[in-house]
C-alpha atoms as an extended CHARMM CRD file, in Angstrom:
* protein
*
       144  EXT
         1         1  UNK       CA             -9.2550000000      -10.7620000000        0.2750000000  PROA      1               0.0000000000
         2         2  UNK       CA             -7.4380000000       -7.9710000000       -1.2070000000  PROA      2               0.0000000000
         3         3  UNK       CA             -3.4920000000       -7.2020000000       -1.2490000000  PROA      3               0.0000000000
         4         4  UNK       CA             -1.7710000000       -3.8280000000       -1.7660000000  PROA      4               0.0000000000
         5         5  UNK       CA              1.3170000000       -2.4690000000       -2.4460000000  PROA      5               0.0000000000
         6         6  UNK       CA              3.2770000000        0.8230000000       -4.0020000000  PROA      6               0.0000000000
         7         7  UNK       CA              6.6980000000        1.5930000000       -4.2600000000  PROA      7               0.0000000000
         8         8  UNK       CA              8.5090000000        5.0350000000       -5.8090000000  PROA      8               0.0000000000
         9         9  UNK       CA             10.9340000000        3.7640000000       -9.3890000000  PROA      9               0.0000000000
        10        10  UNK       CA             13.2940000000        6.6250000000       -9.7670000000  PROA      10              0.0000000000
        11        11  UNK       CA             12.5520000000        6.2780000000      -14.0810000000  PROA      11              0.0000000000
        12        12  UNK       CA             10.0370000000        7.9910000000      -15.7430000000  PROA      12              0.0000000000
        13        13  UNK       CA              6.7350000000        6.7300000000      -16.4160000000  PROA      13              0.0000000000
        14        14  UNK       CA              6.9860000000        5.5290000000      -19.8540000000  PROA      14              0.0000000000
        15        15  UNK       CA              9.8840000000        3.4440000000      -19.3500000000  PROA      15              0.0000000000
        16        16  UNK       CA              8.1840000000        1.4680000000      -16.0910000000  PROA      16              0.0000000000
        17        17  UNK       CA              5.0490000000        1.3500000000      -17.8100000000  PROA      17              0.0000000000
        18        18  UNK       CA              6.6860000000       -0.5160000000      -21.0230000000  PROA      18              0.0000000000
        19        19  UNK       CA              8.0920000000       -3.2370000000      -18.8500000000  PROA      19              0.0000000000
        20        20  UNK       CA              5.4040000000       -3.1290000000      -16.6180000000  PROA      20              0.0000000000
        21        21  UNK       CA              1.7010000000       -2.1630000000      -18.3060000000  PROA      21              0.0000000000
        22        22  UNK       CA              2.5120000000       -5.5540000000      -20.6920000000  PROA      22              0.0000000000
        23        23  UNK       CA              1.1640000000       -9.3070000000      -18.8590000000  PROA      23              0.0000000000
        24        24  UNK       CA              3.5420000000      -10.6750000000      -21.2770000000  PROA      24              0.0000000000
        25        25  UNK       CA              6.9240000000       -8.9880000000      -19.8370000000  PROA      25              0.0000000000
        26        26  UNK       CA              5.5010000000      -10.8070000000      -16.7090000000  PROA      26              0.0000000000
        27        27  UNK       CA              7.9920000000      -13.4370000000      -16.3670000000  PROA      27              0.0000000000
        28        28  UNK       CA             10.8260000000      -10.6950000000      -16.6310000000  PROA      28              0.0000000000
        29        29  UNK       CA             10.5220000000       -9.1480000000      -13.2560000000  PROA      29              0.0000000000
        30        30  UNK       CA              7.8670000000      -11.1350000000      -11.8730000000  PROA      30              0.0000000000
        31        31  UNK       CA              8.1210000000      -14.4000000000       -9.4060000000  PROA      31              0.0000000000
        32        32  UNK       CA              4.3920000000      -15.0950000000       -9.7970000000  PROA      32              0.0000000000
        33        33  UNK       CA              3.8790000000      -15.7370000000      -13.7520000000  PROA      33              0.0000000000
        34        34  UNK       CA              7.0300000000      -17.3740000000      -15.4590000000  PROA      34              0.0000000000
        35        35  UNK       CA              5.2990000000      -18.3210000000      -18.3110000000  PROA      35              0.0000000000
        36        36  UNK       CA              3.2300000000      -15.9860000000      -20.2840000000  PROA      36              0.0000000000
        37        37  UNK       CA              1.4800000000      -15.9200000000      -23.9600000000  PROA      37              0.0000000000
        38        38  UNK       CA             -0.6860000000      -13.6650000000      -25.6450000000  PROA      38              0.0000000000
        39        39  UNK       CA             -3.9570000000      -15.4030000000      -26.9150000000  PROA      39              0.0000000000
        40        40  UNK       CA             -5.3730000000      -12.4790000000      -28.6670000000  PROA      40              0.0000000000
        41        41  UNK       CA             -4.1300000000      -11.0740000000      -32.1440000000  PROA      41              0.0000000000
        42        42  UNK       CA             -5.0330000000       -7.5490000000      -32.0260000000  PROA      42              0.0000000000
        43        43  UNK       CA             -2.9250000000       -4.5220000000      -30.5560000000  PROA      43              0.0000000000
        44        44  UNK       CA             -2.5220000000       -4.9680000000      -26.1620000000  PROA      44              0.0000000000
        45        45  UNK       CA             -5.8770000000       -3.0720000000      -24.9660000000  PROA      45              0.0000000000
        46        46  UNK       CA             -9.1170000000       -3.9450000000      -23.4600000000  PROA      46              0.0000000000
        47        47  UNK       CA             -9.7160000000       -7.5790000000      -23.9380000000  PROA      47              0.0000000000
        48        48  UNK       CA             -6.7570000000       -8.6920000000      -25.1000000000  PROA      48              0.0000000000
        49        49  UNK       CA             -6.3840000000      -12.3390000000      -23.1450000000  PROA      49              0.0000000000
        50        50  UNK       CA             -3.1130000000      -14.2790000000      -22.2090000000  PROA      50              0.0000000000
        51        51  UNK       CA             -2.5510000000      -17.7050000000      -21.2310000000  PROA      51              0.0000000000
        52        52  UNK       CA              0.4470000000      -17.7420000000      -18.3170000000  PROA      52              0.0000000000
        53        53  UNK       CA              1.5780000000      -20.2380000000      -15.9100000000  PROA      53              0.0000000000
        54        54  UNK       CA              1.9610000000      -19.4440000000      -12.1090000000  PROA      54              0.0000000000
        55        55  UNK       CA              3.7770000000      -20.4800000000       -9.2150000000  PROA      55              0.0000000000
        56        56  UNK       CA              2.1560000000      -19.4400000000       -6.1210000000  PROA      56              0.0000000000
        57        57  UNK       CA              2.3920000000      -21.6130000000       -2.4620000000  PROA      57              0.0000000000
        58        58  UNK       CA              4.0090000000      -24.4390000000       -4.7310000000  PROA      58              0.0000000000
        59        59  UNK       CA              1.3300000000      -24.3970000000       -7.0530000000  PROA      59              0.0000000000
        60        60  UNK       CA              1.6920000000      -24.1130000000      -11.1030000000  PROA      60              0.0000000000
        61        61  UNK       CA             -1.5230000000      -23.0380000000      -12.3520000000  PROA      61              0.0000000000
        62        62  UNK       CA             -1.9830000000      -22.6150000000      -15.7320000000  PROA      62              0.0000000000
        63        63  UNK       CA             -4.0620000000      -19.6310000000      -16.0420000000  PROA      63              0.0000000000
        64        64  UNK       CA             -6.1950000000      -17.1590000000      -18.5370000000  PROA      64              0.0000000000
        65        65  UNK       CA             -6.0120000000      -13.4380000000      -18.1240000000  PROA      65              0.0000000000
        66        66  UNK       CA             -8.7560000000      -11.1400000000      -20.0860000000  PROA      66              0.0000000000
        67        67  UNK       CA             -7.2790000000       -7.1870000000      -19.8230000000  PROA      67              0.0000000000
        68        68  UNK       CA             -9.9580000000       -5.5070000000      -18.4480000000  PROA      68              0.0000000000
        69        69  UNK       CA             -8.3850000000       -1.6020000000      -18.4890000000  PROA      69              0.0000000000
        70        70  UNK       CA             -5.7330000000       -0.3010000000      -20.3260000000  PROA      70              0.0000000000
        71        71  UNK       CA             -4.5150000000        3.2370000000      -20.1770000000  PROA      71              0.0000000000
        72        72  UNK       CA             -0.9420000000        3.6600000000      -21.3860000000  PROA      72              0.0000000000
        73        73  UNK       CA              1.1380000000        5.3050000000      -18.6710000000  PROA      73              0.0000000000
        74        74  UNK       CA             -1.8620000000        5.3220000000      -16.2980000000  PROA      74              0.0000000000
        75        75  UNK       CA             -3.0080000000        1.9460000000      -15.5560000000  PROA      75              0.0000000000
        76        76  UNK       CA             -3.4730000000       -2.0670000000      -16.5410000000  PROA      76              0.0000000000
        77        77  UNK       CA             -5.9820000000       -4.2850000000      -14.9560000000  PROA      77              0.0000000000
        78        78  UNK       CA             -6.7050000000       -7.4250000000      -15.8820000000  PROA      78              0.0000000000
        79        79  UNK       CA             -8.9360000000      -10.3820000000      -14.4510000000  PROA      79              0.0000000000
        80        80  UNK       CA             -8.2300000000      -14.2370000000      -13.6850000000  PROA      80              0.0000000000
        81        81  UNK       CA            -11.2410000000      -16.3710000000      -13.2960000000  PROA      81              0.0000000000
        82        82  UNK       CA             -9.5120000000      -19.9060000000      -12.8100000000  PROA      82              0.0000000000
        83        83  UNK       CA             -8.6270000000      -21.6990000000      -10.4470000000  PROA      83              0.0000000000
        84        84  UNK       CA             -8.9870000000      -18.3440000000       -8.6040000000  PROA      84              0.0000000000
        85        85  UNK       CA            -11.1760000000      -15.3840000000       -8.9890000000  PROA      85              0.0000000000
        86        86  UNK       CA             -8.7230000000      -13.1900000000       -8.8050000000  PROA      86              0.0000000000
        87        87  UNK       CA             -8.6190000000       -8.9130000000      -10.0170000000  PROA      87              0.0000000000
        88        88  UNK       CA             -5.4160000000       -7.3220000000      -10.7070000000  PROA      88              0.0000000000
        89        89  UNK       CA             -4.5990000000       -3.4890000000      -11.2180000000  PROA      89              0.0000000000
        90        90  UNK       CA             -1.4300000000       -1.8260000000      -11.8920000000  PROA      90              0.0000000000
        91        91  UNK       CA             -1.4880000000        1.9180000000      -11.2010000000  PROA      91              0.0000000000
        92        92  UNK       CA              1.3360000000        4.0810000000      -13.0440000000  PROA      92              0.0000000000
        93        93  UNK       CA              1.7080000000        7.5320000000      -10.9090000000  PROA      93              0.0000000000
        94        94  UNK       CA              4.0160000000       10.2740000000      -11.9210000000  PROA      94              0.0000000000
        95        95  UNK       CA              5.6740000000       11.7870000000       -9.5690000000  PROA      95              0.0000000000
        96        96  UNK       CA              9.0390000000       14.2890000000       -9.0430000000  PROA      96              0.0000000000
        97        97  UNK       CA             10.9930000000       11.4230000000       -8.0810000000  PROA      97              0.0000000000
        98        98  UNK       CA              9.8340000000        8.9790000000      -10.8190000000  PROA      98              0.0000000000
        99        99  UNK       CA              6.8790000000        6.8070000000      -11.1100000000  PROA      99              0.0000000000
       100       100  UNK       CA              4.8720000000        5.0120000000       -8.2570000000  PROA      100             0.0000000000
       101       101  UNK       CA              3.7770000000        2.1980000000       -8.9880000000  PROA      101             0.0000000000
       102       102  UNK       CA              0.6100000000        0.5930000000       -7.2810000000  PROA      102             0.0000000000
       103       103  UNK       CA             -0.3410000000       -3.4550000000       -7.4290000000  PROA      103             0.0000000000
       104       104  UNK       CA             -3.9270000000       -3.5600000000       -6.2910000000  PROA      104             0.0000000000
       105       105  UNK       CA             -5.0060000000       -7.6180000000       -5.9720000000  PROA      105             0.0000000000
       106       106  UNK       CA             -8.4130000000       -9.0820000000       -5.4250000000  PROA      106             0.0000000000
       107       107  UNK       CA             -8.6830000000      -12.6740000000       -4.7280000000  PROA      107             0.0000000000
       108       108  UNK       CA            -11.6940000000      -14.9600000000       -4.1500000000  PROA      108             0.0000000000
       109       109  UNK       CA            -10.5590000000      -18.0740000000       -3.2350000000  PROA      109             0.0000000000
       110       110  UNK       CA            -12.1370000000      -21.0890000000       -4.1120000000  PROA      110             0.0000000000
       111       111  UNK       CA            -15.1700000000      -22.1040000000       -1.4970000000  PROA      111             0.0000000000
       112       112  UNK       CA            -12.4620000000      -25.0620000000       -0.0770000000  PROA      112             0.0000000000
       113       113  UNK       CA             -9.8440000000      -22.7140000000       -0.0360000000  PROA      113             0.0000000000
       114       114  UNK       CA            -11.4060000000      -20.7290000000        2.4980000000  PROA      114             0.0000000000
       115       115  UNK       CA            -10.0320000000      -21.6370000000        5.6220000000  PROA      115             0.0000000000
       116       116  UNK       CA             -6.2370000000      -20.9540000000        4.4960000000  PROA      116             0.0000000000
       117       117  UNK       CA             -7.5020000000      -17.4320000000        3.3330000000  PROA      117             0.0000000000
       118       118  UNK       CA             -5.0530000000      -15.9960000000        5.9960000000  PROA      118             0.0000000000
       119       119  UNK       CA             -2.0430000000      -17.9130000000        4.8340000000  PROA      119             0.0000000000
       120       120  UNK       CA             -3.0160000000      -17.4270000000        0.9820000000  PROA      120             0.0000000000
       121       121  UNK       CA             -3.2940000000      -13.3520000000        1.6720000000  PROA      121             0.0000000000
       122       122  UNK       CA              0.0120000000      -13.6170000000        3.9240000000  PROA      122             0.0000000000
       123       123  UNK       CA              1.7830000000      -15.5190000000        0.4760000000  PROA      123             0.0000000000
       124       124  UNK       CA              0.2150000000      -12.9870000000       -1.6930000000  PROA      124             0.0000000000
       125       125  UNK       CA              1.2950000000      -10.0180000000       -0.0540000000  PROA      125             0.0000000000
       126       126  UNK       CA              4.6470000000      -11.3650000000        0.5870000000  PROA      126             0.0000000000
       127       127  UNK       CA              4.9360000000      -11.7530000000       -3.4520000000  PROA      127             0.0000000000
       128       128  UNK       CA              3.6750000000       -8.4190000000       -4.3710000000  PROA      128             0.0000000000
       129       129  UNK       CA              6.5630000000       -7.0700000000       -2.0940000000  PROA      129             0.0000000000
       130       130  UNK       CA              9.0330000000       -9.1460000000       -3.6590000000  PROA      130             0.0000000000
       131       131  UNK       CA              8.3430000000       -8.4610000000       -7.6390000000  PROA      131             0.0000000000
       132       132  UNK       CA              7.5070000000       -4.4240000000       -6.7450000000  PROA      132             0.0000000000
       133       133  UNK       CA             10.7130000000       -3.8760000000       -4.8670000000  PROA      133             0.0000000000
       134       134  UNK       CA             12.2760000000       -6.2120000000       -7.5870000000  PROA      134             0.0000000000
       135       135  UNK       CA             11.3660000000       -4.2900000000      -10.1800000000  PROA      135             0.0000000000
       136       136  UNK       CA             12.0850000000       -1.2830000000       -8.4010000000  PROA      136             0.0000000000
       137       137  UNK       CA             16.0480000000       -2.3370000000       -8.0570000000  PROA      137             0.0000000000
       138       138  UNK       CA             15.9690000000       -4.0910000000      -11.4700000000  PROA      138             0.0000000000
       139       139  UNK       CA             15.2370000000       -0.1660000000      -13.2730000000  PROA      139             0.0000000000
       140       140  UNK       CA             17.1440000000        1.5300000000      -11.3200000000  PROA      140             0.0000000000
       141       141  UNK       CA             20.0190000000       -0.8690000000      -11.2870000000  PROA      141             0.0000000000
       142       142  UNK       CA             19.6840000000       -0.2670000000      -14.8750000000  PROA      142             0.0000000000
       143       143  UNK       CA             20.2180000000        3.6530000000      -15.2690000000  PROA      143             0.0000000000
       144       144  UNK       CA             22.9430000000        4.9770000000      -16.9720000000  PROA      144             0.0000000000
């Protein structure tokens, strides 16, 4: 099941990627991950891994996240493989209004999960709106 989302920030690119490209500033803007934890000493790149605790459909998973791309200003992806397969891209667009900003989300739910794939996606997608347009008023909010 996948889940997508984009909405415009009116703040450049650097400054939404800074709160945004880094799984650890998760808990800042994000209703999905309030706790998160970097695993891995070396500088935030390519498989740096984080240990964070969700809350999704009442849930509070603890889970590991291994970055699988890191661009600065372009993109973050990462990848969850328990309790939930899961893919997650962040896509950081310049544009002449600002930045758009993309969640992509992949999710393979577990075989017994299957049957409340439709509410799962529903709860998923819901989320996404709610941190993107969170973040969105939480930068702009912010301007001086």
């Amino acid at each position: 099941m996948e889940v997508e989302y984009s909405v415009t920030i009116r703040r450049p690119v650097g400054e939404v990627f800074a709160l945004v490209g880094d799984p650890d500033r998760d808990p800042e803007w994000g209703t999905l991950m309030v706790e998160s934890a970097k695993l891995s000493p070396e500088p935030l790149g390519v498989g740096s891994v984080f240990q964070q605790r969700a809350v999704f459909m009442g849930i509070r998973p603890l889970v590991r996240l291994q970055v699988t791309e890191y661009e600065p200003c372009k993109s973050m992806a990462y990848r969850v493989n328990e309790p939930v397969i899961a893919d997650h891209r962040r896509v950081f667009e310049e544009t002449p209004e600002g930045t758009r900003l993309t969640f992509s989300i992949r999710l393979e739910p577990p075989r017994k999960y299957q049957l409340g794939a439709a509410m799962m996606r529903r709860g998923a997608q819901r989320q996404v709106e709610a941190d993107l347009n969170h973040i969105k008023e939480m930068m702009e909010s912010a301007r001086a």
